[in-house]
N, C-alpha and C positions, 0 to 999 in steps of 0.2 A: 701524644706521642710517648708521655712516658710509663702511659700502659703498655704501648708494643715494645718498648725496649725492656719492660722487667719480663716479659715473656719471652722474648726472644734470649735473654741471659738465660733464664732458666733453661729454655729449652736447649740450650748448645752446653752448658754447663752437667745435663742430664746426659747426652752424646758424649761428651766425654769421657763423662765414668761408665757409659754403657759397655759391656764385653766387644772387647775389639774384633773377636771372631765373626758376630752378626753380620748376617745377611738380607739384604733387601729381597724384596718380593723381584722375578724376572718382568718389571715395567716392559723393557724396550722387546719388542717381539715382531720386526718388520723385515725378515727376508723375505725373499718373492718368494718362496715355497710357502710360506706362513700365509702373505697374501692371497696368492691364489684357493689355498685350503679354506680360506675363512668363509665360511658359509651363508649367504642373506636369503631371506627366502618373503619379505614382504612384498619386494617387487611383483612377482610372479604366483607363490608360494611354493614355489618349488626350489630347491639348490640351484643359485648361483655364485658366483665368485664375483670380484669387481671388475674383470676384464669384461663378462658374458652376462650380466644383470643389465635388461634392456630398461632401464632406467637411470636419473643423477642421482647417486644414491653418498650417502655419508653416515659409517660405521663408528659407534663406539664402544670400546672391551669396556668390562668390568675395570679393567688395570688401566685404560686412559682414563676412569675416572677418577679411580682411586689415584692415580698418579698428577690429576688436574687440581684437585683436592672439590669439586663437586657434587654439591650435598641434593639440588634439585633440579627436575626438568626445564623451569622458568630460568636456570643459570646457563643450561649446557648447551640451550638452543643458541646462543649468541655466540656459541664458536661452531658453529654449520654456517655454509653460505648462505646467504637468502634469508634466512633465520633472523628474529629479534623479537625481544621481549624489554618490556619493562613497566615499573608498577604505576596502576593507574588508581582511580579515588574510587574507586568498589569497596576497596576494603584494603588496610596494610598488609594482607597475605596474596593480595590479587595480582596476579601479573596477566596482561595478554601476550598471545601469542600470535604470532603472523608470520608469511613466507610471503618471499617477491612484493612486500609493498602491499597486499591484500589483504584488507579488515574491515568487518562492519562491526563497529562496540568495540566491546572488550572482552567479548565471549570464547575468540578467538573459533567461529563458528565454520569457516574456511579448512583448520586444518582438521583430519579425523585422527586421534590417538587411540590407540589401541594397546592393552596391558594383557599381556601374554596370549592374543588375537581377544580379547572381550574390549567392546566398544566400551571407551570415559566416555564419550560426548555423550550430552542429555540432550534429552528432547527438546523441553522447555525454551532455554535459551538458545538450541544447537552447538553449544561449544562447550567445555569443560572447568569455565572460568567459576561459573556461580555455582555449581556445586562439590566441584571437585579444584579447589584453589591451589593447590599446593598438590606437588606428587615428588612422594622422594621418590633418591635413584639410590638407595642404601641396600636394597638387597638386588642389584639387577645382573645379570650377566653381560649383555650388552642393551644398545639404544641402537633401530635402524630409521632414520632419516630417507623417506623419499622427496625429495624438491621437485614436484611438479604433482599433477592430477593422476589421482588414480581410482577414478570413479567404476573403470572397467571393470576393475575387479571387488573394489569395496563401497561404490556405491554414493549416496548423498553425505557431504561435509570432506569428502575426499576433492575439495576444490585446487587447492595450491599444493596440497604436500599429505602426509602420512608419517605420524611418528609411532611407530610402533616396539615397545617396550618389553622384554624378554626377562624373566627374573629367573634367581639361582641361587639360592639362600645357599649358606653354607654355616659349620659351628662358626659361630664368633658373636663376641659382646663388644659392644662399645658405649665409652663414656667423655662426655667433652662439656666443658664449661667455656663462657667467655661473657665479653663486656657485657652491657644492656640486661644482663641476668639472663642470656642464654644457656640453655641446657638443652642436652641432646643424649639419651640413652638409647639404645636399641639392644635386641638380642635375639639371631639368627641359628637355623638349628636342621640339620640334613639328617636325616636315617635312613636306612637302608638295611631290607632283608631279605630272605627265597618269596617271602609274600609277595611285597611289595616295597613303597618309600612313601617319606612323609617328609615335607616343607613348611617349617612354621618362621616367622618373621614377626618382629614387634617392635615399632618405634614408638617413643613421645618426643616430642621438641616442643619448643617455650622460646618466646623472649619477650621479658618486661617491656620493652621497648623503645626507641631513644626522644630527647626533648627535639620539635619542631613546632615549626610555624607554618602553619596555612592558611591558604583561601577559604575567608568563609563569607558565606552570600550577606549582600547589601541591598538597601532599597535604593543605594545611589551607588550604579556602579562602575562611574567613573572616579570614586573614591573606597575600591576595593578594603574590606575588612580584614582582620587577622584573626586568629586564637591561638594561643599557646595547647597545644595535644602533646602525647605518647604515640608509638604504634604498635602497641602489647598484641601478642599472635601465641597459640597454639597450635601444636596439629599431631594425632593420634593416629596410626596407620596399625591393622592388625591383618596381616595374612595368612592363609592355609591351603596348601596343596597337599595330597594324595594320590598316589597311583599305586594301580593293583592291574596286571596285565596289561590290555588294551586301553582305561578306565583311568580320566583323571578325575578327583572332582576339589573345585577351587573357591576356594570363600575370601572375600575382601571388605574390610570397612574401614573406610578414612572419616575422620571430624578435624572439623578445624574452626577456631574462632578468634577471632578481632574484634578488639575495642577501641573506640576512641579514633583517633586519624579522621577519616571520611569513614561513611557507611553507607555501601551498595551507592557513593556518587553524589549523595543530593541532602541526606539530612544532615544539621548540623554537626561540624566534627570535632565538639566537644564533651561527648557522649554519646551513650548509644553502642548496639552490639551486632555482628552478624556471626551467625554459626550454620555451619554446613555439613553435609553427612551425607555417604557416598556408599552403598554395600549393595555387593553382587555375590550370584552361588549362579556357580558352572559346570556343568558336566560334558565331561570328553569321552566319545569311542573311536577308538582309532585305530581299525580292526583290519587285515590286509586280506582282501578276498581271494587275490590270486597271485602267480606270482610277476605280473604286468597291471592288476588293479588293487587300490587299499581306497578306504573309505577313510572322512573324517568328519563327524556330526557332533556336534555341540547343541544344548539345549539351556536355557539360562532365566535368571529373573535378578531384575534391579530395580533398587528404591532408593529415592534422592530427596531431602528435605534439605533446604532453607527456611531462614528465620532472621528479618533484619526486624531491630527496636532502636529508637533514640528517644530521648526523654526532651522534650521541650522546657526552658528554664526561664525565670522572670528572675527581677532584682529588687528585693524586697526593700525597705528603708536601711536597716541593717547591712545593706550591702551582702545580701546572702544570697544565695541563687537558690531559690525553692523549686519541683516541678512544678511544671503548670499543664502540659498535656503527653501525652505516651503515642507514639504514632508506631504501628509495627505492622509486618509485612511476612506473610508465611507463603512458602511453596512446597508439593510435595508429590511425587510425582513417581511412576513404578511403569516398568517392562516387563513385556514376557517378549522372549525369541526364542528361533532356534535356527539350525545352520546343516547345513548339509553339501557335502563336495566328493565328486568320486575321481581320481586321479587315473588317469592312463599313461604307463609309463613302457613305453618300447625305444628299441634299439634308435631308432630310428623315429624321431619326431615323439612329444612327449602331449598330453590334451588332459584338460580337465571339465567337467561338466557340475553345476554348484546351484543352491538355492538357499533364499532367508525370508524367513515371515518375522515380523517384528511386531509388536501391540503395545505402545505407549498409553500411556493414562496418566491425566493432569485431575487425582483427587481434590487437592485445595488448592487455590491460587489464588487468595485475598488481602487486602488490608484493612486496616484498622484502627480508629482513630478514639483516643478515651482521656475523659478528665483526670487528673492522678489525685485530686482532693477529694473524689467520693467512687472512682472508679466506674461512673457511667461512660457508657461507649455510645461517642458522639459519631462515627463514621463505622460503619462495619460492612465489608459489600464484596464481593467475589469483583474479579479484574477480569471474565470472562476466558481465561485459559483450559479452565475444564472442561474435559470430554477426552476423548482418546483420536490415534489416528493412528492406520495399519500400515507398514510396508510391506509391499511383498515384489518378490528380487527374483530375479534366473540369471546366471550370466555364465560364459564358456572362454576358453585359453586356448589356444594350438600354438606349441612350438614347433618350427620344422625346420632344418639343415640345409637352406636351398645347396651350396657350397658347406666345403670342410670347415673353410674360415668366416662362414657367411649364416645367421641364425633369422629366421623373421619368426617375429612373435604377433597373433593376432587377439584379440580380444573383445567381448561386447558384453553389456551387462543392460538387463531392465530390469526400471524402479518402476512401481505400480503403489502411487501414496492414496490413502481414501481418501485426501482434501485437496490433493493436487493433479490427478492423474497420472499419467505415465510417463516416460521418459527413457531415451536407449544410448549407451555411448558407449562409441568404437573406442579403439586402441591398434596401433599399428606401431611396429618396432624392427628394424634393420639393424643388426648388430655384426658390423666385418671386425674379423680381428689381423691386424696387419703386423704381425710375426708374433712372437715372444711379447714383445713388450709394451706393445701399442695397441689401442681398441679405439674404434669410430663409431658411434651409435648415431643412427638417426632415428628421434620418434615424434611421433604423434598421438594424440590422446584430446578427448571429448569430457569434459567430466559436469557433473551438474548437483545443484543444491536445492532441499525444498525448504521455503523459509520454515522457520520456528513460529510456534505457537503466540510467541514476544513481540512477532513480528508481526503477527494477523490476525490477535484474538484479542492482544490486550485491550481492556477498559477500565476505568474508573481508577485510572493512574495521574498524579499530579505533574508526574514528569516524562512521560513516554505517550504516545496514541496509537494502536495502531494500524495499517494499511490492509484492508481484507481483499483488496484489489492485487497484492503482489503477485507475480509469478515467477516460478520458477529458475533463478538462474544457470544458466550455461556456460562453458566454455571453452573453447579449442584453443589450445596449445602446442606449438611445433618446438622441439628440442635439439641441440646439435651437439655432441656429448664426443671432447677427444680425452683419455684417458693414456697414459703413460707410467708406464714401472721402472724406477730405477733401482739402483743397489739402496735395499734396506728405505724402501717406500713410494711414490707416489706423488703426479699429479692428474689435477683433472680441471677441463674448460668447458660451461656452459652457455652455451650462447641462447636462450628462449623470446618464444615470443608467443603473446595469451593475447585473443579477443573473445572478451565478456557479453557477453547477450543477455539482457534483462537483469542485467548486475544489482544487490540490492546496495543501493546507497543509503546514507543518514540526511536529512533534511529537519528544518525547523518549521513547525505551524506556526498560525496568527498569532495563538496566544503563547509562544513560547515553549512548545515540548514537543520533543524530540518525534521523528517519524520514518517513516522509510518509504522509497519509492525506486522505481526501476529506471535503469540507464543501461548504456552502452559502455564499454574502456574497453583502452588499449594498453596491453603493459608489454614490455620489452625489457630485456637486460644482460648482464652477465657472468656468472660465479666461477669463483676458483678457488681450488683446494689444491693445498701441500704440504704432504706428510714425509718425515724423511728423519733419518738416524743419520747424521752426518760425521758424528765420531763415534767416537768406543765410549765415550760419556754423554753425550749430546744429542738432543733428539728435538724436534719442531713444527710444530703442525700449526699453517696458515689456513685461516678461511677471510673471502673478499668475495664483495660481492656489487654490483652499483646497477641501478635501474636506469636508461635511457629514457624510455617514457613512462612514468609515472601514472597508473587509471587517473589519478583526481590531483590536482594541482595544490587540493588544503588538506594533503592524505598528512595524516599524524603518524605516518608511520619515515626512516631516515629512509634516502633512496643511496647511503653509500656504507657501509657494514664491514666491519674488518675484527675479527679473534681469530687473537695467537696467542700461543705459549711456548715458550722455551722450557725442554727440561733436563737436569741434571742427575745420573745413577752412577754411585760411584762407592761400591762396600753395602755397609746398611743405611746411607744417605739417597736421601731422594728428594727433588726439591723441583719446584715449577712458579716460574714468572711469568702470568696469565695478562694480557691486554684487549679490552674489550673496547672498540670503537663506534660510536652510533653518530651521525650526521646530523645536523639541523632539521628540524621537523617544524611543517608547519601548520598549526593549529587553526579552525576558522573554530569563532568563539560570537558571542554578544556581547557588544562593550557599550551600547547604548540604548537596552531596554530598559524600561519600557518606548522611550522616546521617540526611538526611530526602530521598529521589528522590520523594518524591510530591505536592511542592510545587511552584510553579513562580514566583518572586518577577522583581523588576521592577526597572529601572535608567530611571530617567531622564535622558535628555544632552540638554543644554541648545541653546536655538536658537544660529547661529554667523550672523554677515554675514561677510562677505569681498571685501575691497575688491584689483581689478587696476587699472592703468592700463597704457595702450600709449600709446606716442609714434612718430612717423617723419616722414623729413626727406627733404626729395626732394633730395638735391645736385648732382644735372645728369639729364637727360633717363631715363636709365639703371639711374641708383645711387641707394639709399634707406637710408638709416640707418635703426635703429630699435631700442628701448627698449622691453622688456616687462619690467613689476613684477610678480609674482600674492603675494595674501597681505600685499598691502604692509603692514599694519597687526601682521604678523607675530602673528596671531592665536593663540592654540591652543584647539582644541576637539579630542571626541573622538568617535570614531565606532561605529554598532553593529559587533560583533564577530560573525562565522560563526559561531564558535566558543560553545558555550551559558553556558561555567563562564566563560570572561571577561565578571564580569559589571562592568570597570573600562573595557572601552572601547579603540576603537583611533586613536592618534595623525594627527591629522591633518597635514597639509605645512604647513609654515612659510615663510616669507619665501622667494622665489628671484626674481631678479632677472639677466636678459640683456640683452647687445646684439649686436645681430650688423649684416648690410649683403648687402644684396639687389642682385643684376644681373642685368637684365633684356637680353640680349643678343642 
């Protein structure tokens, strides 16, 4: 604590002497004119507002996040209803991602994210966990949040939800220190001329990492082990945009690496390293043919490498720990696509017509096992994920007017996978809007997933097998969406209900590793959002959310969800008291291998709150102080574990505490 009080003296003692003229950036921005104007367009991809977007959608500005003080995707998802993350034993940078209670892994393969419309999700694993761990939100314009399926129009891994990311670089640098040896630079930069404009972005973030205790594997594990670790993390983001007329073209590469904590889940976590790396190049034409049709084709190529290593250790007389073997694990992995959509937009009902071919390629995917006293390699063997697999997509939109106050939206889309066949899903949407203020959407939506390569090819893995039998998951989803505007913000009530067809679950073989196989669920539940400015200084956005029927009975994910924040604008002060809620989760784990494998018992982890606060201080026109607390209550809870025999749970983050100073130049 008395690290956060010499920063917080500092920082109120800096507000002081700052020019009393200073102004704060305009945070609060929620009249119904503002709402209505605010534009979403992943629903559909075409302009809608929140009254007339036939989907449960959740918007966030640039300025709620700046004003929330959130620095990543893995943070902001826990104040969306449905929404939740938290970090699991992959790696200290890893967090999963899930909507409505649906996950298999930690891959978070269920939901599809897309950054400025180019697909994160890899192939490999289908989700964006193992290659893409971390995504800042430092240079974004907004974040749109769809909670529910949207495979109609975007296809496989669009199962529960669609986060799609929108950046906007502008001049500004920023510089921030804090506990654990965290550092966080960045430096963002806008031009603009008669030619054209250019977008450049550059972050680095670090942190040493803090002291804990974890699970680490026993040969008796009803008497669970310890280690004392670090969770030291990196991660390097460098972006580029261009545009020249019709013509964007976008290049991106993220790295990021962890040591020590877990690695990639299973090897020991007292050593050992994983690093990742993430880069794409895009080209946009977006050329308007007439003046009721415009075109928008994208052509693109991505390459993704992992790399886990741990070092095995003995204890020599000396009491010294020497290696004694190197075990590591590479993946690497590259796309080509391209994308094509032609828009019809008339008075009167609006249609789109759209295609994608996609060609994934799994170059390496092996491990490796080697002495470290003379460097012979005792294991070296592909895991079977190589080769490639093709999608190829058509799918169409019609909006049409039945009534003034009345919009049906239709929609269909086919996936045609070279290892799975084909697959087609409707979309249907009703959207009345009942006066001014009030909006009733009824939908329905088909959405479907093709397992990952992880899922169907792996071999020669100590801890995973897997299933060449799987097929395809499905699922149909019904919606019931009321939405309400008041003075200066918003509510909205979702009532859903999802039946899974050939859902893939996780299951345990004979010998103890992990597998997947297809079932049936049933999920049900209900979310709610409220955004509101209730004074001249005051502002408060709720999200809740609780599952009635839960797919799996030992789902690791909470079935009851609650972030809020409170915020304060008042001159050049700005200040937000953030409460993140997550519900008891229950784990099924191994608590009595080898002895009895035909059991499967149960861990219970307990609900966690976690309290952040952000503060910032405008000191002249330019310059902004600011003060992020996360954890401040220095909570400890634990988390489910990948891993099945850690049935003790994985440590979650403690107290960390920054400041840094923003220039806006």
């Amino acid at each position: 604590m008395r690290f956060c009080t010499r920063f917080l003296a500092l920082f109120f003692n800096t507000c002081a002497a700052a020019h009393a003229t200073s102004v704060a950036p305009d945070y609060f921005s929620l009249s119904l004119e503002e709402l209505l104007q605010q534009n979403i367009y992943s629903s559909t991809r075409t302009a809608e507002n929140i009254k007339s977007v036939p989907s449960s959608i959740t918007v966030f500005t640039r300025a709620d996040i700046r004003l929330m003080g959130i620095e990543t995707l893995s943070e902001l998802v826990n104040f969306v209803p449905g929404f939740q993350s938290f970090r699991g034993d992959d790696s200290s940078a890893n967090y999963t991602l899930s909507n409505r209670g649906r996950r298999v892994g930690s891959g978070g393969r269920e939901l599809l994210i897309l950054w400025d419309g180019q697909r994160l999700n890899d192939e490999v694993s289908g989700g964006t966990a193992q290659k893409d761990g971390l995504i800042s939100l430092d240079n974004v314009a907004r974040v749109e949040f769809i909670r529910g399926p949207g495979s109609a129009i975007y296809g496989s891994n669009a199962m529960t939800g669609i986060i799609n990311i929108v950046t906007g670089s502008q001049p500004e640098a920023k510089l921030a220190l804090g506990n654990h040896g965290q550092q966080d630079a960045s430096v963002q930069w806008r031009g603009q001329n008669e030619v054209g404009w250019l977008e450049l972005h550059w972050q680095q973030r670090e942190s040493q990492g803090e002291s804990l205790t974890v699970f680490e594997p026993s040969p008796e594990p009803a008497t669970p082990q310890t280690v004392d670790v670090r969770d030291p993390w990196s991660y390097q983001q460098l972006y580029v945009r261009a545009g020249m007329g019709d013509w964007t073209l976008s290049l991106r590469s993220a790295q990021n690496r962890a040591e020590e904590f877990y690695v990639t889940g299973y090897l020991p976590a007292d050593s050992g390293f994983v690093e990742r790396e993430s880069r794409y190049a895009a080209l946009d034409w977006r050329p308007r043919l007439s003046d009721s049709l415009r075109l928008e084709a994208r052509v693109f190529a991505s390459d993704r490498d992992f790399m886990a290593m741990d070092v095995a250790t003995s204890i020599a007389p000396a009491q010294v720990f020497t290696p004694v073997l190197l075990s590591s694990g590479v993946s690497d992995d590259q796309e080509l696509g391209s994308q094509w959509i032609v828009f019809g937009e008339r008075a009167k009902g609006n249609w789109l017509l759209g295609g994608e071919w996609r060609r994934a390629t799994v170059d390496a995917a092996r491990s490796q096992l080697t002495r470290a006293s003379d460097g012979s390699v005792l294991r070296d063997q592909p895991n079977g994920m190589e080769g490639e697999r093709i999608a190829r997509s058509f799918f169409g939109q019609y909006q049409y007017p039945l009534q003034e106050s009345l919009e049906l939206t239709m929609g269909v889309r086919h996936d045609n996978y070279s290892d799975f066949g084909g697959h087609t899903s409707p979309r249907f949407a009703l959207v009345k809007e009942l006066g001014q203020m009030d909006s009733l959407k009824l939908l329905y939506s088909e959405a479907y997933r093709a397992p990952s390569p992880s899922e169907t090819r792996l071999t020669s893995s100590l801890v995973a097998v897997s299933n060449p039998d799987l097929a395809p998951e499905t699922a149909k989803t019904t919606e019931l969406v009321w939405v309400q505007l008041i003075d200066h913000g918003y509510w909205s009530a979702t009532l859903f209900d999802s039946r899974l067809d050939d859902a893939v679950v996780d299951m345990i073989t004979q010998d103890q590793r992990r597998s997947w196989m297809n079932s049936s669920l049933y999920i049900s539940g209900i979310e709610f959002e409220w955004q509101w400015r209730w004074a001249e200084h005051w502002q408060s956005r709720v999200a809740l959310s609780h599952i009635f029927h839960p797919g799996d009975d030992t789902s690791r994910d909470s079935n009851n969800l609650l972030g809020a924040s409170l915020s304060y604008l008042r001159g050049a002060f700005a200040g937000s008291l953030l409460l993140n809620y997550q519900g008891d989760k229950i784990d099924a784990n191994e608590q009595d291998f080898p002895a009895n494998i035909h059991t499967v018992e149960q861990t219970r982890l307990s609900a966690r709150s976690l309290w952040n606060v952000h503060m910032s201080y405008q000191l002249m026109p330019d310059w902004e102080l600011f003060l992020q607390a996360n954890n401040l209550l220095d909570k400890s809870y634990l988390n489910p574990a990948a891993r099945r025999e850690n049935y003790v749970g994985v440590p979650g983050e403690g107290r960390s505490v920054n400041m840094g100073v923003r220039w806006q130049y």
